[in-house]
C-alpha positions in Angstrom: 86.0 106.5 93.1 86.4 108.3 89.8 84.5 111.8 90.3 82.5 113.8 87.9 85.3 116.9 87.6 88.4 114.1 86.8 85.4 112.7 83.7 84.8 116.5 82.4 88.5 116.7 82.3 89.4 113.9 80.1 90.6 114.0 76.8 88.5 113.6 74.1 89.1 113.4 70.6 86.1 113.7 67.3 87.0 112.1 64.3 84.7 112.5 61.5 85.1 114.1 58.3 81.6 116.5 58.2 82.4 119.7 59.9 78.5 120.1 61.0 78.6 116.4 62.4 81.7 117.3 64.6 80.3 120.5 65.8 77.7 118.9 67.0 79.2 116.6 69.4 81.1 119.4 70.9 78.1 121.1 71.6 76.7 118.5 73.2 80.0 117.6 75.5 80.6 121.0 76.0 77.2 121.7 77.5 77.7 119.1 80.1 81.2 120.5 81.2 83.9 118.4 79.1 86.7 121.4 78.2 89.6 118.6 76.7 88.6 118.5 73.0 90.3 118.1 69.9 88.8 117.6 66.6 90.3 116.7 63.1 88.8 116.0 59.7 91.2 113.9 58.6 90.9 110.4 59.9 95.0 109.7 58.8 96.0 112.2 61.3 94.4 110.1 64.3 97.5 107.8 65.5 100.1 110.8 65.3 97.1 113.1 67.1 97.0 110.1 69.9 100.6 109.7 69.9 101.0 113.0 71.1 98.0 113.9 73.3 97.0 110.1 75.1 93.6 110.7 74.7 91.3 109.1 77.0 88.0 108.3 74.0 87.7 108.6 70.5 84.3 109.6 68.9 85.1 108.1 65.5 82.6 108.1 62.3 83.1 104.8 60.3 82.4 106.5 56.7 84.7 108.3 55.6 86.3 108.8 52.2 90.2 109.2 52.8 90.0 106.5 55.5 87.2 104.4 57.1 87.1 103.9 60.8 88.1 100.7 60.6 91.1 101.2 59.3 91.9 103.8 62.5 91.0 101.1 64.6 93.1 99.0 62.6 96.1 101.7 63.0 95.7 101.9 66.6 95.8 98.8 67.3 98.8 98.4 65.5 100.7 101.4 67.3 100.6 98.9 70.5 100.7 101.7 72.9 97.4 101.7 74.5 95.5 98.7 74.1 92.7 99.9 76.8 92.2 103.1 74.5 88.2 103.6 74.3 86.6 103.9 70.7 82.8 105.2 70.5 82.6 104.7 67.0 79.6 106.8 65.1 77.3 105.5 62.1 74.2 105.5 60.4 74.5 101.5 59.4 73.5 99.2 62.3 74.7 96.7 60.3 78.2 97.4 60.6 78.3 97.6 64.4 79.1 93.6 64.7 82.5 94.6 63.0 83.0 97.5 64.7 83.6 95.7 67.7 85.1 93.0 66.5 87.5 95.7 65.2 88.4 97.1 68.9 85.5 99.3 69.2 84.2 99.5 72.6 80.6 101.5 71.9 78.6 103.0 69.6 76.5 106.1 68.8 73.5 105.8 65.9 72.9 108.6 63.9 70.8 110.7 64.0 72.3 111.6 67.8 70.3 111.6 70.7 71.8 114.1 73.5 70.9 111.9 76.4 72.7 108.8 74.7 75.8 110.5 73.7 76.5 111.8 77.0 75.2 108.3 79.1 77.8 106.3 76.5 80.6 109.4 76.8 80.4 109.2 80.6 80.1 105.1 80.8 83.3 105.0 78.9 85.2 107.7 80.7 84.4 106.2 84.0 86.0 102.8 82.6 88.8 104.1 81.1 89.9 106.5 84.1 89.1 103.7 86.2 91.6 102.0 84.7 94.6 103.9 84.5 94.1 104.0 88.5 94.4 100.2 88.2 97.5 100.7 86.1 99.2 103.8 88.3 98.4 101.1 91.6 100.0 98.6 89.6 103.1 100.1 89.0 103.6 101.5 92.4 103.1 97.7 93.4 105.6 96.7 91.3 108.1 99.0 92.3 107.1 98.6 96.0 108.0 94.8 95.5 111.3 95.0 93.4 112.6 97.8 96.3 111.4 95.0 99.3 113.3 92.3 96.9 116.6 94.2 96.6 116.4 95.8 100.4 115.4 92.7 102.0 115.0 90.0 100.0 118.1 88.2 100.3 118.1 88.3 104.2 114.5 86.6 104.3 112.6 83.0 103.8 110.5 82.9 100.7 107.5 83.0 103.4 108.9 85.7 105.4 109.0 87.6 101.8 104.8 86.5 100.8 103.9 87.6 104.1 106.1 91.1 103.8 104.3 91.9 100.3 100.7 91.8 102.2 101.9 95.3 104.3 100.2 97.9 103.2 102.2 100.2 103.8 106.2 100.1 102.6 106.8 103.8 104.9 107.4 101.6 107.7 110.5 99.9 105.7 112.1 103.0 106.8 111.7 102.8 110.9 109.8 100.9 113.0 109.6 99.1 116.4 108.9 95.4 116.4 109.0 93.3 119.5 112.1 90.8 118.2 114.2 87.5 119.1 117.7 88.5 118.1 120.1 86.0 118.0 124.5 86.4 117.2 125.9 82.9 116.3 129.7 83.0 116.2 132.9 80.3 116.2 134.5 79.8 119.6 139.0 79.9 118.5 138.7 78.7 115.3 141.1 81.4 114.1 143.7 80.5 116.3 142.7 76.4 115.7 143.2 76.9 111.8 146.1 79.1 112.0 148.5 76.6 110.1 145.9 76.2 107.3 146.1 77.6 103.5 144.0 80.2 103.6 141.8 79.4 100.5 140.7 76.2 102.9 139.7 78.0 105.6 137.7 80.5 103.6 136.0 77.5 101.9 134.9 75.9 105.2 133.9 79.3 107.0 131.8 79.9 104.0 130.1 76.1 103.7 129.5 76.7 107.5 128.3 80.2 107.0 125.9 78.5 104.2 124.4 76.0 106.4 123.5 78.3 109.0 121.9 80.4 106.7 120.2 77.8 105.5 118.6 76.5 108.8 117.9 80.0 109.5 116.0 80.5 106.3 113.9 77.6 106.9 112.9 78.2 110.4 111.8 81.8 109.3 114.3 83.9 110.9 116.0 87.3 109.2 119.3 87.7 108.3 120.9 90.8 109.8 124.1 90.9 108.9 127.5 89.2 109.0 130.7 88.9 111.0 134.1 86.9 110.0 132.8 84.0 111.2 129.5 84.6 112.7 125.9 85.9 111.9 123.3 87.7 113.5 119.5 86.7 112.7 116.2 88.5 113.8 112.9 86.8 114.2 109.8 88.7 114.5 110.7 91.7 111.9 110.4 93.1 109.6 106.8 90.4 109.7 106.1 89.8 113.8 104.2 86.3 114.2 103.2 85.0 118.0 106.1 82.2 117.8 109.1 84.1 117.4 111.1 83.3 120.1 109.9 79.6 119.9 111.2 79.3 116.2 114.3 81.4 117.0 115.1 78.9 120.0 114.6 75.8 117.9 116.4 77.6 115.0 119.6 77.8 117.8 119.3 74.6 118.6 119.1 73.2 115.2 122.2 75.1 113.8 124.5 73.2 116.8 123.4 70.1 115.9 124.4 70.6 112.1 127.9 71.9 113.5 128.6 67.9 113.1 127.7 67.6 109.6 129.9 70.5 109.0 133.0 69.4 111.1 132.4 66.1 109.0 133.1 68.4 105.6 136.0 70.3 107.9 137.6 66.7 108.5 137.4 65.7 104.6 139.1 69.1 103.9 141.5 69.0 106.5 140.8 71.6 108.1 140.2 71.7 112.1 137.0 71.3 113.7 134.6 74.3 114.4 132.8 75.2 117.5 129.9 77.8 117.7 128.7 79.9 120.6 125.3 81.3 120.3 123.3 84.4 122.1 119.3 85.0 122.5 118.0 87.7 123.6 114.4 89.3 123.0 113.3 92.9 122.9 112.0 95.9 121.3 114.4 97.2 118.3 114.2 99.7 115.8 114.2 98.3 112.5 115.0 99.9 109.0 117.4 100.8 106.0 120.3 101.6 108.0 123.3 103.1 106.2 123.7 105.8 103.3 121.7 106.7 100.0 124.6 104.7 98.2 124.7 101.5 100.4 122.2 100.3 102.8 120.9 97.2 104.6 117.7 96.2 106.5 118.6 95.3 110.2 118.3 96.6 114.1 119.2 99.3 116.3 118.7 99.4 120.3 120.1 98.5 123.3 118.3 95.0 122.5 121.0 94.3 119.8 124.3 95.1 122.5 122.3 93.1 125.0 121.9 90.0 122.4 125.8 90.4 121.8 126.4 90.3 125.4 124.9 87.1 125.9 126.8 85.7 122.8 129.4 86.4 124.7 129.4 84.2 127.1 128.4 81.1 125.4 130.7 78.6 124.9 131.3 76.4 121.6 128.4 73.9 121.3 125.9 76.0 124.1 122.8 78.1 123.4 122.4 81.2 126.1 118.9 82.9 126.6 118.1 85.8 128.2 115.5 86.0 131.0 113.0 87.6 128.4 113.8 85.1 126.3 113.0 82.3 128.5 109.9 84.2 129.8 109.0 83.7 126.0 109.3 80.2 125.5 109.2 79.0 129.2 107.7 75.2 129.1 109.0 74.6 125.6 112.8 74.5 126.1 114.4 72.5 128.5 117.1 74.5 130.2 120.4 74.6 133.0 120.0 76.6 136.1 120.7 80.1 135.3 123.5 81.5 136.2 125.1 85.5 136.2 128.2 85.7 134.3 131.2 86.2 135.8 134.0 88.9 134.9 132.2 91.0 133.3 132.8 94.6 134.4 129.3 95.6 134.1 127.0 93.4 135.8 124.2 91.6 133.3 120.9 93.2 133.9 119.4 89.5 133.6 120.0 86.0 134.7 121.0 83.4 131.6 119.7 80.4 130.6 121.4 77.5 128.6 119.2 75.4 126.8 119.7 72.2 126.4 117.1 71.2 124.2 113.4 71.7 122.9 110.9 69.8 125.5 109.4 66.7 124.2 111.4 66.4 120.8 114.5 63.8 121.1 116.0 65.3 117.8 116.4 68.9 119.5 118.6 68.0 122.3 122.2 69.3 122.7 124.9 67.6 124.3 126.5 69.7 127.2 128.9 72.1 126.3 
């Protein structure tokens, strides 16, 4: 809501080349509280005088001898700086009006003045243009709002993920916030060892076309990417946008990346390079999520004990097995089908939570794994 006080202090500029005519008008605006005035005689001086001052209205007479206010309007126009720029132009020819607007003006005063009119038209005008260099300050900080999401997060989310980021209002909470999340750590179970006769420019092309297709399914099941290992990846669902089916979609998301582990040992087999197998690790709690390293270098992802706890379960997956967590089952319980749970063995300290291995989503034939 633009207020009376930010109208009185706009900028205001009289063009006309009769002294008496100009003094006038500034009677009139000064009475009612505008301060910003200029003045000039000389209607050539009127795209240098807005160059330097942005004004917010012109008051411009049409006749004048050195130059008509058409061509200001003209020159203006031309300068290409401020296309929204409000003209009230002044005359004493009605006639001339119809090409007065079509020459950019936006109003018009008749001569001989009336107060009331002047100041109605003035204020009308001022509202507008005020009004819209709010639109044009919001739009900016939009704009930079949205390149900062694109180059902080961008290239870890789903183009969905991004829409639905660009809807929160407010981009502070980039910056730390707790979101209930599905975390999941996908890794290769001895491929290291497996490939350890293999040129190396091999084995970094089929890590990398594996990397790629995970990223890929995790993209498309809505999932974020939080960061990479060697030969693994670690994905967050439910930040930085939380929806109800999180863990559902990071679950299915697991189970679709082991069944493409075939299409990619197909590619590893063409290449000659030994088969892969992937381990991966559910687990779902409350994180902290936000930029998370220095002013130079930074990247979106999670901090908590969620995160270890996610890695812990990882763990203990083997190659070609998907691990939940008790709150991750608790999440999607009736739409996994799952082994007994079990407490791992050997770890020196004890899990805080049974584990789960999934062994497919319930109802759909083209979700089910083969046993580890």
């Amino acid at each position: 809501m633009i207020t009376a006080t930010e109208i009185h202090a706009a900028r205001i500029l009289i063009v006309d080349d009769r002294d008496a005519n100009i003094a006038l008008l500034e009677g009139i605006l000064y009475r009612d509280g505008y301060s910003a005035i200029d003045r000039t005689l000389d209607p050539r001086e009127v795209c240098d005088l807005h160059a330097q001052n942005h004004y917010d209205l012109i008051l411009l007479d049409l006749h004048m001898p050195a130059m008509d206010g058409f061509e200001v309007m003209a020159g203006l126009k031309a300068l290409g700086t401020d296309p929204w720029l409000p003209v009230l132009v002044i005359t004493a020819q009605p006639g001339h009006l119809l090409r007065a607007l079509q020459s950019g003006a936006r109003d018009f005063i008749s001569k001989p003045f009336d107060l009331a009119e002047v100041l109605m038209r003035v204020h009308n005008l001022l509202e507008i243009r005020l009004l819209h260099k709010e639109l044009q300050t919001y739009t900016k900080k939009l704009e930079l709002r949205n390149a900062f999401i694109c180059e902080t997060v961008g290239r870890h989310l789903s183009e969905e993920a991004m829409e639905a980021l660009m809807a929160v209002p407010d981009l502070l909470e980039l910056s730390g916030q707790t979101n209930r999340v599905t975390m999941m750590t996908a890794d290769l179970r001895g491929f290291t060892l497996a490939a350890s006769g293999v040129a190396p420019e091999k084995v970094n092309a089929a890590v990398n076309a594996y990397l790629d297709k995970m990223v890929e399914i995790l993209l498309d099941h809505g999932g974020t990417i939080d960061g990479f290992t060697a030969d693994g990846i670690m994905g967050l669902f439910g930040a930085p946008v939380a929806r109800p089916d999180d863990a559902r979609r990071a679950v299915a998301c697991s189970v679709a990346m082991q069944r493409a582990m075939a299409q990619v040992n197909a590619q590893n087999t063409e290449m000659g390079v030994p088969p892969m197998a992937m381990g991966v690790g559910l687990h779902s709690g409350d994180v902290i999520v936000s930029n998370i390293g220095s002013t130079q270098r930074a990247k979106y992802g999670a901090l908590g004990s969620a995160v270890k706890l996610t890695a812990r379960v990882g763990s203990c997956s083997l190659g070609g097995q998907v691990l939940i967590s008790q709150t991750t089952f608790d999440a999607v319980r009736g739409y996994v089908d799952i082994e007994p749970s079990f407490a791992p063995s050997g770890d020196r300290v004890p899990m805080p939570f049974p584990i789960y291995s999934v062994s497919g989503v319930t109802g759909q034939a083209e979700q089910v794994l083969p046993r580890a």
